[in-house]
mmCIF file of the N, C-alpha and C atoms, coordinates in Angstrom:
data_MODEL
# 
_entry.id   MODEL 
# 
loop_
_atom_site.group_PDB 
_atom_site.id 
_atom_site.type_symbol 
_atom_site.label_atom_id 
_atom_site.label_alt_id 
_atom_site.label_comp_id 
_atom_site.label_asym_id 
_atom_site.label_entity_id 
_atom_site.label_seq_id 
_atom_site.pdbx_PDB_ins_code 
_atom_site.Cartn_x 
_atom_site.Cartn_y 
_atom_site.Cartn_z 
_atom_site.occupancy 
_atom_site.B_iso_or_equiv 
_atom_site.pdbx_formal_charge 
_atom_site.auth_seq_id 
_atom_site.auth_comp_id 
_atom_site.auth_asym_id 
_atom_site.auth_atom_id 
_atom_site.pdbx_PDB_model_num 
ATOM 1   N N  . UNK A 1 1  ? 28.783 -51.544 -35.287 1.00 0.00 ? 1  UNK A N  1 
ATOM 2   C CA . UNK A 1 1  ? 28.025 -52.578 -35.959 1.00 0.00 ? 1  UNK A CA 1 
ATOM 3   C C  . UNK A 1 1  ? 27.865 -52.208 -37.439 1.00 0.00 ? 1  UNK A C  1 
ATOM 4   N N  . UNK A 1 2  ? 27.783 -53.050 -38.382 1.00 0.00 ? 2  UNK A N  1 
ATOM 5   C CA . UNK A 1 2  ? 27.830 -52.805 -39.689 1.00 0.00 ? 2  UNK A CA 1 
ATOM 6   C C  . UNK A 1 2  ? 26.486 -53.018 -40.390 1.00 0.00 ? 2  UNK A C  1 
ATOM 7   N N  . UNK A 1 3  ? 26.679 -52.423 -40.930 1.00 0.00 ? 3  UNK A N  1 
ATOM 8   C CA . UNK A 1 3  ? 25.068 -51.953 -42.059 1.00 0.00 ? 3  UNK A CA 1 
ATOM 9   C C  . UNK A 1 3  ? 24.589 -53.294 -42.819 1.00 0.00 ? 3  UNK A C  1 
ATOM 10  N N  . UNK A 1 4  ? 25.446 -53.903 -42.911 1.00 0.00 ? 4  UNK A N  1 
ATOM 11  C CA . UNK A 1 4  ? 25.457 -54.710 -43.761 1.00 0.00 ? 4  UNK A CA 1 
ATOM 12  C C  . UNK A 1 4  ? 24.533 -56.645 -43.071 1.00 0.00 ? 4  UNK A C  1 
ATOM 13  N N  . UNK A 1 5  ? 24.084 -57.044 -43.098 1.00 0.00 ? 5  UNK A N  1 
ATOM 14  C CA . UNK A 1 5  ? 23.654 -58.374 -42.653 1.00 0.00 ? 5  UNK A CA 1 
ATOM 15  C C  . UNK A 1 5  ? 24.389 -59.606 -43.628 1.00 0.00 ? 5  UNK A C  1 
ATOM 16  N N  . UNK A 1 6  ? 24.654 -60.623 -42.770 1.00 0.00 ? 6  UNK A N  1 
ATOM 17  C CA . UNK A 1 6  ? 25.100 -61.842 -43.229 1.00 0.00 ? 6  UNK A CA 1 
ATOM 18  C C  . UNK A 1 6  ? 24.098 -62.464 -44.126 1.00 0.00 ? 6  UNK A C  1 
ATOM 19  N N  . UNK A 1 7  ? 24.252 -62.681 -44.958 1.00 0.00 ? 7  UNK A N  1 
ATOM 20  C CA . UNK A 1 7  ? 23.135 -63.538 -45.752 1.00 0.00 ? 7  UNK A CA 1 
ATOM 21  C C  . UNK A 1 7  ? 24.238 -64.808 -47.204 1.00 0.00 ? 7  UNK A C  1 
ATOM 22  N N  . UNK A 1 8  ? 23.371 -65.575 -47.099 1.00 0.00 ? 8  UNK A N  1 
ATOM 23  C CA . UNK A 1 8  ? 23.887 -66.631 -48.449 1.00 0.00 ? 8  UNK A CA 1 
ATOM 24  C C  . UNK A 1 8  ? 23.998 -66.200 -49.572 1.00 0.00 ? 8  UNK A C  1 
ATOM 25  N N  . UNK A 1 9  ? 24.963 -66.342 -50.234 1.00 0.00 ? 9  UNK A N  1 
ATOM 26  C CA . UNK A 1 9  ? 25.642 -66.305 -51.929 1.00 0.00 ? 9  UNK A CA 1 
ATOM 27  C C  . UNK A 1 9  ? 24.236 -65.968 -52.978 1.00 0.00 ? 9  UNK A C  1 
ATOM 28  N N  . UNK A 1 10 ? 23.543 -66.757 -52.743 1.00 0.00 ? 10 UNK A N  1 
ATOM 29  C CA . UNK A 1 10 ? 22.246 -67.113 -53.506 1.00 0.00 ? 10 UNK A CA 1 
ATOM 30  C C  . UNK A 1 10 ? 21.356 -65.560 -53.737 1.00 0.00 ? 10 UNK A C  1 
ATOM 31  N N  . UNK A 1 11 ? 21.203 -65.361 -52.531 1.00 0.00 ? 11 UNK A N  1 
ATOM 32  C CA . UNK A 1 11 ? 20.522 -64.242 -52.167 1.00 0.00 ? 11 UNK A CA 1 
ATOM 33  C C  . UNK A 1 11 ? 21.304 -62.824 -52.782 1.00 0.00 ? 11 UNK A C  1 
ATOM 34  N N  . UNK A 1 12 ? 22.228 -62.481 -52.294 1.00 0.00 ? 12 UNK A N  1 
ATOM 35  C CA . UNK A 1 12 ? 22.954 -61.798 -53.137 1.00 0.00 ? 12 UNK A CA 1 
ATOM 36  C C  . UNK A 1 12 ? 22.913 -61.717 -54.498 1.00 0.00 ? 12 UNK A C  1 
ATOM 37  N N  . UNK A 1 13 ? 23.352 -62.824 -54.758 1.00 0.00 ? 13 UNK A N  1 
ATOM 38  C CA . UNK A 1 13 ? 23.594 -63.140 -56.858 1.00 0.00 ? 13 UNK A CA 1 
ATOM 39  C C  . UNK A 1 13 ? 21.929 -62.480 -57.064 1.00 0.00 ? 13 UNK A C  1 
ATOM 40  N N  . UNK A 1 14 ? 20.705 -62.747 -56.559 1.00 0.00 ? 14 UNK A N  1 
ATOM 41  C CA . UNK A 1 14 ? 19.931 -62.591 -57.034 1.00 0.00 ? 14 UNK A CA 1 
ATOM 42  C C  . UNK A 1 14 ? 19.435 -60.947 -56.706 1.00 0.00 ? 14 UNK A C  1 
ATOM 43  N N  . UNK A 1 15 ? 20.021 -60.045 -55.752 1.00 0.00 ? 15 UNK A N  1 
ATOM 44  C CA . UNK A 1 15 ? 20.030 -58.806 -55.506 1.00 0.00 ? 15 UNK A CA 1 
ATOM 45  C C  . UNK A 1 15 ? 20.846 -58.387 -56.727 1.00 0.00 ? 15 UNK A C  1 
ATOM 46  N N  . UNK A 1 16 ? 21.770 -58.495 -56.802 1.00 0.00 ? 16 UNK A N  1 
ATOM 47  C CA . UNK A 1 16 ? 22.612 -58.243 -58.036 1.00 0.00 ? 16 UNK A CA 1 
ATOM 48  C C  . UNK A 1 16 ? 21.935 -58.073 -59.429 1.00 0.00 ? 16 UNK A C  1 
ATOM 49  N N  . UNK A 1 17 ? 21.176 -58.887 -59.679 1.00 0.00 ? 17 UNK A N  1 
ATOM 50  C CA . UNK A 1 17 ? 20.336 -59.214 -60.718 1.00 0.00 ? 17 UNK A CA 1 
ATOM 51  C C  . UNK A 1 17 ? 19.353 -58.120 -61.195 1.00 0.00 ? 17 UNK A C  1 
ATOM 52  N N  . UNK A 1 18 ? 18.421 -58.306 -59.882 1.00 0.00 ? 18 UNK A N  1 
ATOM 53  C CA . UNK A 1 18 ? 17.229 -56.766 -59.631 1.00 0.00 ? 18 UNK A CA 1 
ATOM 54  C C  . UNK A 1 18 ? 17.830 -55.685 -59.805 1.00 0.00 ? 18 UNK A C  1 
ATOM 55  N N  . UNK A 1 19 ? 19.103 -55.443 -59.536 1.00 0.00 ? 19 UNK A N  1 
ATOM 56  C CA . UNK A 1 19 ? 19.729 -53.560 -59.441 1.00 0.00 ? 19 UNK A CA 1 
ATOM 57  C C  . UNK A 1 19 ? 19.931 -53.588 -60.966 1.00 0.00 ? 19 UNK A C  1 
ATOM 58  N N  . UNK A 1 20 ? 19.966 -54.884 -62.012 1.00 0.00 ? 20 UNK A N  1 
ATOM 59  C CA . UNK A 1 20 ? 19.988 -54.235 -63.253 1.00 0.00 ? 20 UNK A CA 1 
ATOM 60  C C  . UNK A 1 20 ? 21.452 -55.163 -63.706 1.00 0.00 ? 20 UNK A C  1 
ATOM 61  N N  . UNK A 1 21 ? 22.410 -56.057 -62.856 1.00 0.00 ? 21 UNK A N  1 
ATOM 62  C CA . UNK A 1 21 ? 23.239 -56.949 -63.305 1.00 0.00 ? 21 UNK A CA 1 
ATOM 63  C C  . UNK A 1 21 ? 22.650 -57.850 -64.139 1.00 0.00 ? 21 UNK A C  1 
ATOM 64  N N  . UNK A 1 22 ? 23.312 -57.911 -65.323 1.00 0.00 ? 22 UNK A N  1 
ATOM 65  C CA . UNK A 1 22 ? 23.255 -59.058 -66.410 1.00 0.00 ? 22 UNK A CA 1 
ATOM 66  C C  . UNK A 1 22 ? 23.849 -60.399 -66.452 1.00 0.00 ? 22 UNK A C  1 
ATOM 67  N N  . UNK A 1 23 ? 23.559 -61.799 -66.205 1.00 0.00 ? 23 UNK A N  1 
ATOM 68  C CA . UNK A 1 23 ? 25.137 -62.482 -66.579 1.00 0.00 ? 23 UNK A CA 1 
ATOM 69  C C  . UNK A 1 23 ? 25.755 -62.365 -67.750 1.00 0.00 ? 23 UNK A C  1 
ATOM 70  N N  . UNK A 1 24 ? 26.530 -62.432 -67.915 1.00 0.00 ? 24 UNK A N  1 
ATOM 71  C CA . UNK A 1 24 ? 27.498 -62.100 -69.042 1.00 0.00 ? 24 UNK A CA 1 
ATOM 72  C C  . UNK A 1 24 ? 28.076 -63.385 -69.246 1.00 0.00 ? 24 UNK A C  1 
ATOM 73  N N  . UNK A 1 25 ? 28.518 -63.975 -68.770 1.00 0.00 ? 25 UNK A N  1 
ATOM 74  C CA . UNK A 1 25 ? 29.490 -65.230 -69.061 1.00 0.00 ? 25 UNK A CA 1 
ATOM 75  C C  . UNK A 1 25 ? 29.492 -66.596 -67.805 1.00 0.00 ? 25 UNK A C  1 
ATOM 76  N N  . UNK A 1 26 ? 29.725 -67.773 -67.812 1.00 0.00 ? 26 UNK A N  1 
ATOM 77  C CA . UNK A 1 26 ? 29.780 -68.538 -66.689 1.00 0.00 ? 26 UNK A CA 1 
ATOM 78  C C  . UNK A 1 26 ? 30.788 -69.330 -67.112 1.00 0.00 ? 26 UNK A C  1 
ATOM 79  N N  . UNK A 1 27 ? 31.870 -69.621 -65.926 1.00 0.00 ? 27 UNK A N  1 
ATOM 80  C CA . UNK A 1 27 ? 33.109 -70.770 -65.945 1.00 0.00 ? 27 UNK A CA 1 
ATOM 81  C C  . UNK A 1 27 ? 32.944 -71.480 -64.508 1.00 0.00 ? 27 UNK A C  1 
ATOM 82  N N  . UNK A 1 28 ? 32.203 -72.345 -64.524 1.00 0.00 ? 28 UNK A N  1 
ATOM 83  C CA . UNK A 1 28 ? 31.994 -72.693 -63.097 1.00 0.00 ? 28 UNK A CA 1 
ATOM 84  C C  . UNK A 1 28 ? 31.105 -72.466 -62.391 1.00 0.00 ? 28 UNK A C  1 
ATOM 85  N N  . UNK A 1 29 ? 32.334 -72.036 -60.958 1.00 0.00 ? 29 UNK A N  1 
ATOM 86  C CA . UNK A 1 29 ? 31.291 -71.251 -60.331 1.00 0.00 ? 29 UNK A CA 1 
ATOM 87  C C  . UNK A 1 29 ? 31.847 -69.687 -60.530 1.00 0.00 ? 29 UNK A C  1 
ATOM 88  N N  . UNK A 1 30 ? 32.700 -69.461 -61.425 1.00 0.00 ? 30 UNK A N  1 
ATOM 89  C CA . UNK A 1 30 ? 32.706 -67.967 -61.244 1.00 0.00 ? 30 UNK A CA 1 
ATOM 90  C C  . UNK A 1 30 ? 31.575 -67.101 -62.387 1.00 0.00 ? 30 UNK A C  1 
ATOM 91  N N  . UNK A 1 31 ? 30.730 -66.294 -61.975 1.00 0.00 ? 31 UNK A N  1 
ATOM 92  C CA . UNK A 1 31 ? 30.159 -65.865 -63.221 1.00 0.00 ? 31 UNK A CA 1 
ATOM 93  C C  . UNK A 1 31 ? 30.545 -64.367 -63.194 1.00 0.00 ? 31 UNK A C  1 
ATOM 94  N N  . UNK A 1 32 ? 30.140 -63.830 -64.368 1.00 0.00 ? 32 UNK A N  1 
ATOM 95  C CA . UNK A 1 32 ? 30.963 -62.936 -64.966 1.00 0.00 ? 32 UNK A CA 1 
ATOM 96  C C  . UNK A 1 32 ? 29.500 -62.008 -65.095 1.00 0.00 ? 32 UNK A C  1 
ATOM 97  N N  . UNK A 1 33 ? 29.112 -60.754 -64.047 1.00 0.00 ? 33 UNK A N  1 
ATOM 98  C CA . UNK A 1 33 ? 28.080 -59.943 -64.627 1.00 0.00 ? 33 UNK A CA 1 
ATOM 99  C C  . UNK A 1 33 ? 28.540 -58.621 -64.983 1.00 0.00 ? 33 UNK A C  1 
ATOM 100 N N  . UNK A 1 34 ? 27.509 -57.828 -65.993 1.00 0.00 ? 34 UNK A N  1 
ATOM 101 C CA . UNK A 1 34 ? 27.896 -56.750 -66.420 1.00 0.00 ? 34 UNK A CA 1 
ATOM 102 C C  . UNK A 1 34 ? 26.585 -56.247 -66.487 1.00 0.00 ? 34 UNK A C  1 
ATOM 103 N N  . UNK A 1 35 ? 26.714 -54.353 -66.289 1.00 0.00 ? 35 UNK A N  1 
ATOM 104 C CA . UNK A 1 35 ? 25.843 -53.583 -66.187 1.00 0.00 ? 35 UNK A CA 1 
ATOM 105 C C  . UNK A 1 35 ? 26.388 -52.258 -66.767 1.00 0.00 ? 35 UNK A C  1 
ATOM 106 N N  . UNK A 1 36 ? 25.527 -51.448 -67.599 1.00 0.00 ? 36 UNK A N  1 
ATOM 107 C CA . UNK A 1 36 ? 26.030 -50.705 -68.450 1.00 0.00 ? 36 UNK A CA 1 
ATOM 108 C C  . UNK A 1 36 ? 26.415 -49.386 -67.417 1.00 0.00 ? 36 UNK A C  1 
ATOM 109 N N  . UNK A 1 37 ? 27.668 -48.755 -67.769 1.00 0.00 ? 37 UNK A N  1 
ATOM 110 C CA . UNK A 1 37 ? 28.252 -47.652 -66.958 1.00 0.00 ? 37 UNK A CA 1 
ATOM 111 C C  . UNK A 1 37 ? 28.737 -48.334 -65.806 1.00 0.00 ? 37 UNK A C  1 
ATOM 112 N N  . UNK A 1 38 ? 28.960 -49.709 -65.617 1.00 0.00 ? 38 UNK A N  1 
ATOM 113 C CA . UNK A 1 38 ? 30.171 -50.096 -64.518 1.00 0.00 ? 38 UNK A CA 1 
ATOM 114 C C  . UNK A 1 38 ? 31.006 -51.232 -65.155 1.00 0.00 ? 38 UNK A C  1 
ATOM 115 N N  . UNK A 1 39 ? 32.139 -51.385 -64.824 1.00 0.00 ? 39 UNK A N  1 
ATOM 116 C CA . UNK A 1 39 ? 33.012 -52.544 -64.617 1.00 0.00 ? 39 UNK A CA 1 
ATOM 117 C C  . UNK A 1 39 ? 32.391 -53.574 -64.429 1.00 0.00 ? 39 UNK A C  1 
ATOM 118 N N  . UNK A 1 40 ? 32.689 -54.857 -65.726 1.00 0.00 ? 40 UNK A N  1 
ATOM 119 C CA . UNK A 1 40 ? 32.420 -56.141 -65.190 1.00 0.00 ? 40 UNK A CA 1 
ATOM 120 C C  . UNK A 1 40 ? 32.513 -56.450 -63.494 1.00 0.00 ? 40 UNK A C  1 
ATOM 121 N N  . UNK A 1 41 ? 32.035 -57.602 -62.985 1.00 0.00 ? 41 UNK A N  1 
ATOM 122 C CA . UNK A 1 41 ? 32.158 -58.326 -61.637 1.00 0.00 ? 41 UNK A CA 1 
ATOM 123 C C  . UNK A 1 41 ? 32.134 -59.431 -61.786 1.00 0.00 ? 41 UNK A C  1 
ATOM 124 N N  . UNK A 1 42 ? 33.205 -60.554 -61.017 1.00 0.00 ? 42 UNK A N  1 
ATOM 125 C CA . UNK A 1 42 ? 33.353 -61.331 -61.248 1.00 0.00 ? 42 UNK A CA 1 
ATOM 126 C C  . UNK A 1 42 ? 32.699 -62.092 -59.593 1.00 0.00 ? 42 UNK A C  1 
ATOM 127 N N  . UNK A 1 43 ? 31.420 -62.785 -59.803 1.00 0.00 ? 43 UNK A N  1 
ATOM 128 C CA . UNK A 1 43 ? 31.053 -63.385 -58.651 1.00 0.00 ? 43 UNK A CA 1 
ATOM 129 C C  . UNK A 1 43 ? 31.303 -64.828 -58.672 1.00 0.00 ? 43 UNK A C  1 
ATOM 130 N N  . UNK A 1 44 ? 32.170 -65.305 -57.722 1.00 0.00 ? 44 UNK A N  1 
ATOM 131 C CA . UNK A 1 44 ? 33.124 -66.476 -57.614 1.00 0.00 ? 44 UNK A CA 1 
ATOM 132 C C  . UNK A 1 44 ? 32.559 -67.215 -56.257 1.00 0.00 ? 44 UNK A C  1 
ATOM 133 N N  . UNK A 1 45 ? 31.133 -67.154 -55.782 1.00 0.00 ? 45 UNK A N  1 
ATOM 134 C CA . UNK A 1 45 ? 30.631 -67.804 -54.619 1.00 0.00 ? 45 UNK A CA 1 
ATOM 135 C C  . UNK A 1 45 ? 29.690 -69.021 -55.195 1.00 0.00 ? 45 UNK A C  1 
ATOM 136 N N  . UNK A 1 46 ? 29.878 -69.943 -54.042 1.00 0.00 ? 46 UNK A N  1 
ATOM 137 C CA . UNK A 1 46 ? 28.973 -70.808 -54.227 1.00 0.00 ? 46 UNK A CA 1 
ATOM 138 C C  . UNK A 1 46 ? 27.661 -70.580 -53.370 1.00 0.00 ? 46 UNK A C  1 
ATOM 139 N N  . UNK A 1 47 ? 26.438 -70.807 -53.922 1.00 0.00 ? 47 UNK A N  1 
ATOM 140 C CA . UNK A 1 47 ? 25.290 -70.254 -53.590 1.00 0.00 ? 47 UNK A CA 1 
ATOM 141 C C  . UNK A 1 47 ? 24.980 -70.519 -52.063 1.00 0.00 ? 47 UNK A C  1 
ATOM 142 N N  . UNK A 1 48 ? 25.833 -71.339 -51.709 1.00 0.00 ? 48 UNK A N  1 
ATOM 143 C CA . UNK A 1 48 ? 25.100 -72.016 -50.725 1.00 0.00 ? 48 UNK A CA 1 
ATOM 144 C C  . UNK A 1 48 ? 25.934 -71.100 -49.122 1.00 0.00 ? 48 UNK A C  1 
ATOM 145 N N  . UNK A 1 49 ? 27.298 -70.899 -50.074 1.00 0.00 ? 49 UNK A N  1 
ATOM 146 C CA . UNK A 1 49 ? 28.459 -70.095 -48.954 1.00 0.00 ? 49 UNK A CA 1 
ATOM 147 C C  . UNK A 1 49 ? 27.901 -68.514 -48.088 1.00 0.00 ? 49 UNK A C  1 
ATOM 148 N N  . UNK A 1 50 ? 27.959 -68.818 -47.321 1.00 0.00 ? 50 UNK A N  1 
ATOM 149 C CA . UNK A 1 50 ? 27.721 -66.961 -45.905 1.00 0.00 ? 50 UNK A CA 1 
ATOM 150 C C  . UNK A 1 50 ? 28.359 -66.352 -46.623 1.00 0.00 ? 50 UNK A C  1 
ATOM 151 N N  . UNK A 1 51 ? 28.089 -65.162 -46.697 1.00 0.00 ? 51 UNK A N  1 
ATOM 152 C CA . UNK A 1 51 ? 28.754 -64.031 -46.889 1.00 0.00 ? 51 UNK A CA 1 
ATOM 153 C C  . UNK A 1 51 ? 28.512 -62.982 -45.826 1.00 0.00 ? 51 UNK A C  1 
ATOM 154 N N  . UNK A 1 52 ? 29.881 -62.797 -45.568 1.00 0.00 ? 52 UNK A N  1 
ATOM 155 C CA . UNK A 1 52 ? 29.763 -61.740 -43.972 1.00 0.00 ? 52 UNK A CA 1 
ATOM 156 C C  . UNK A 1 52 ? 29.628 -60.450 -44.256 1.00 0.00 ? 52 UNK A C  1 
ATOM 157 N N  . UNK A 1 53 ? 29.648 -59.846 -43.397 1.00 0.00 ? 53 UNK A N  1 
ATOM 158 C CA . UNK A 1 53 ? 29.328 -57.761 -43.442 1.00 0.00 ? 53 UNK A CA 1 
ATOM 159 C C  . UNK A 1 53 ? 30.569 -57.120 -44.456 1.00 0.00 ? 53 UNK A C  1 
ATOM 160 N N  . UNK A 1 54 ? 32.045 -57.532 -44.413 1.00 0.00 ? 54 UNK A N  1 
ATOM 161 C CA . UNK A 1 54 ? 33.201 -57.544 -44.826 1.00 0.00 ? 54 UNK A CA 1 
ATOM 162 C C  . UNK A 1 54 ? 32.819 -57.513 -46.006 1.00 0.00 ? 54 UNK A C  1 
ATOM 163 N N  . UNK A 1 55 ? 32.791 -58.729 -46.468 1.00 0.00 ? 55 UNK A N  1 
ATOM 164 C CA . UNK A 1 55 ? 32.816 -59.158 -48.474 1.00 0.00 ? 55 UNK A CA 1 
ATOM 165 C C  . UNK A 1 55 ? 31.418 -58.402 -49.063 1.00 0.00 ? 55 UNK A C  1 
ATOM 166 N N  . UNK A 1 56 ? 30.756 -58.164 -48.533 1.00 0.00 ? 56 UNK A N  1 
ATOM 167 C CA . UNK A 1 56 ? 29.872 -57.277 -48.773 1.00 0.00 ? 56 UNK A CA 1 
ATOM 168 C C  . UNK A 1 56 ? 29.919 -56.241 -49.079 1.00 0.00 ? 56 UNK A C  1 
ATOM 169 N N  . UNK A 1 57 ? 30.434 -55.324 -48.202 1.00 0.00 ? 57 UNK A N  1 
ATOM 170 C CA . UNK A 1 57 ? 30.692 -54.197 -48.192 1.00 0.00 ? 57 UNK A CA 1 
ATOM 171 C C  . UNK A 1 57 ? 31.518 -53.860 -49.195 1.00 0.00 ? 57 UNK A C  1 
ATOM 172 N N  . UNK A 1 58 ? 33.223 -54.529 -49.390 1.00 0.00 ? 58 UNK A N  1 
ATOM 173 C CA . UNK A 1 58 ? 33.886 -54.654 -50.727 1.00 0.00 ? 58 UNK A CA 1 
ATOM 174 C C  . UNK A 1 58 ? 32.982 -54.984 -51.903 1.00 0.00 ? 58 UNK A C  1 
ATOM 175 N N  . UNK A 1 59 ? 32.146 -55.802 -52.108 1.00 0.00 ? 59 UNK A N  1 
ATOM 176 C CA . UNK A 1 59 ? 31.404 -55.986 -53.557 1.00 0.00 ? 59 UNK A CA 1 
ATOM 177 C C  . UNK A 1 59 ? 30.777 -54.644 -53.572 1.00 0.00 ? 59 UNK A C  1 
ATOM 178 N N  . UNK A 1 60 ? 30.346 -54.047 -52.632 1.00 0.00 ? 60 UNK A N  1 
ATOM 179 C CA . UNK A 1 60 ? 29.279 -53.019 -52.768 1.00 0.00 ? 60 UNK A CA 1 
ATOM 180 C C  . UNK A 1 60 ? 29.890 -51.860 -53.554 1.00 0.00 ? 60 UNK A C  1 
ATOM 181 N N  . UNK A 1 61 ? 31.509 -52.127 -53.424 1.00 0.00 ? 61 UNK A N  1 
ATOM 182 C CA . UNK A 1 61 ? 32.221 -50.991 -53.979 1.00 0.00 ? 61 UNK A CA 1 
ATOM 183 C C  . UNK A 1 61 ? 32.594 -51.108 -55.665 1.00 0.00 ? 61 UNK A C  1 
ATOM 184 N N  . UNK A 1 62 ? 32.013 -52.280 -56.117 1.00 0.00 ? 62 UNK A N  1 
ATOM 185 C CA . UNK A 1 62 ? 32.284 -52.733 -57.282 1.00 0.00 ? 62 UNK A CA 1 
ATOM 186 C C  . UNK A 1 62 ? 31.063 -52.374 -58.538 1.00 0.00 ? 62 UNK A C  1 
ATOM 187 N N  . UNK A 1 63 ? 29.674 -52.882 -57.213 1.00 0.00 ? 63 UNK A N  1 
ATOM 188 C CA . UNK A 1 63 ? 28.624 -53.170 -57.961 1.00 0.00 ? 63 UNK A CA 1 
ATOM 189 C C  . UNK A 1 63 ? 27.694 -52.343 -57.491 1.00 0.00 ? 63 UNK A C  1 
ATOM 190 N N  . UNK A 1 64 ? 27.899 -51.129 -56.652 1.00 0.00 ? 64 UNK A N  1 
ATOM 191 C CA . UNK A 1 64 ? 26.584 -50.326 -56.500 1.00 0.00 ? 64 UNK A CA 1 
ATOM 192 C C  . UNK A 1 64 ? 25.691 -51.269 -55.789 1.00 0.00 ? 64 UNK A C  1 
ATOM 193 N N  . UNK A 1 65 ? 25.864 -51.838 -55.343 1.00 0.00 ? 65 UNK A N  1 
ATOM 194 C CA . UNK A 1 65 ? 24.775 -52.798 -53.919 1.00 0.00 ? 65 UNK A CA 1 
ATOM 195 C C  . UNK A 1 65 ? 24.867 -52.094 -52.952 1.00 0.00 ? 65 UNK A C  1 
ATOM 196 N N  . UNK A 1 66 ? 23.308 -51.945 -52.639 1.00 0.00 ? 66 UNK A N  1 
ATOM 197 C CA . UNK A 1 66 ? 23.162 -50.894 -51.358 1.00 0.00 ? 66 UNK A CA 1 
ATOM 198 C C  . UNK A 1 66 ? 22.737 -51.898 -50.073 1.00 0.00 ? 66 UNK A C  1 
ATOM 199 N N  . UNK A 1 67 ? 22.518 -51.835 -48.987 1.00 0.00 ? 67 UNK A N  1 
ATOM 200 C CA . UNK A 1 67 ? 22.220 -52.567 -48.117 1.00 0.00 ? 67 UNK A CA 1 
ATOM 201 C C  . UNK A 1 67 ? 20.626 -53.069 -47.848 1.00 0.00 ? 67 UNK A C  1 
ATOM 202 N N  . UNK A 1 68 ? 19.676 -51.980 -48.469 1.00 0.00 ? 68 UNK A N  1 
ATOM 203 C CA . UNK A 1 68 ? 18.458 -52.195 -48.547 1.00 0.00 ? 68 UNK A CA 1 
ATOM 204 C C  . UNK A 1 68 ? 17.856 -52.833 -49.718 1.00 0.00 ? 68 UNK A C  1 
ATOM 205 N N  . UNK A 1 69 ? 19.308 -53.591 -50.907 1.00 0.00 ? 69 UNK A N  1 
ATOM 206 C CA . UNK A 1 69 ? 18.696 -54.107 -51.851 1.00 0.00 ? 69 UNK A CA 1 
ATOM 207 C C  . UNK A 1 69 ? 18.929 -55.930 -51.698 1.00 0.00 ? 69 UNK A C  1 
ATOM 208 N N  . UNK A 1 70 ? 19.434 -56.240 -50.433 1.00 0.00 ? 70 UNK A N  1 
ATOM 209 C CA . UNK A 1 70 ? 19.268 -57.540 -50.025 1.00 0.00 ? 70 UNK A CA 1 
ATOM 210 C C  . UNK A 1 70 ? 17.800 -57.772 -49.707 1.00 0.00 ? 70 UNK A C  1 
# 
């Protein structure tokens, strides 16, 4: 079983935010955050879309998202 829980786009983008992500840029729906000492991220969900244990876990490898910051 995975660490990770299913939760909506929304929720996320806004975990992202709290750990210290900035937006940086918006084209759409992709927005563009940045946080100093990592690689841009490009979050390309619509707020409303699931996000499973999977895509999670990959962002987590991008953006330092831990599982207890959902």
């Amino acid at each position: 079983m995975s660490r990770w829980p299913s939760c909506k786009a929304r929720r996320v983008f806004a975990a992202l935010i709290r750990i210290g992500r900035t937006l940086k840029r918006l084209s759409g729906s992709h927005r563009t955050l940045a946080r100093a000492d990592w690689a841009d991220y490009v979050f390309a969900y619509h707020d409303g879309e699931e996000l499973g244990p999977a895509a999670l876990s990959r962002m987590a490898k991008h953006t330092g998202l831990r599982p207890e910051d959902i």
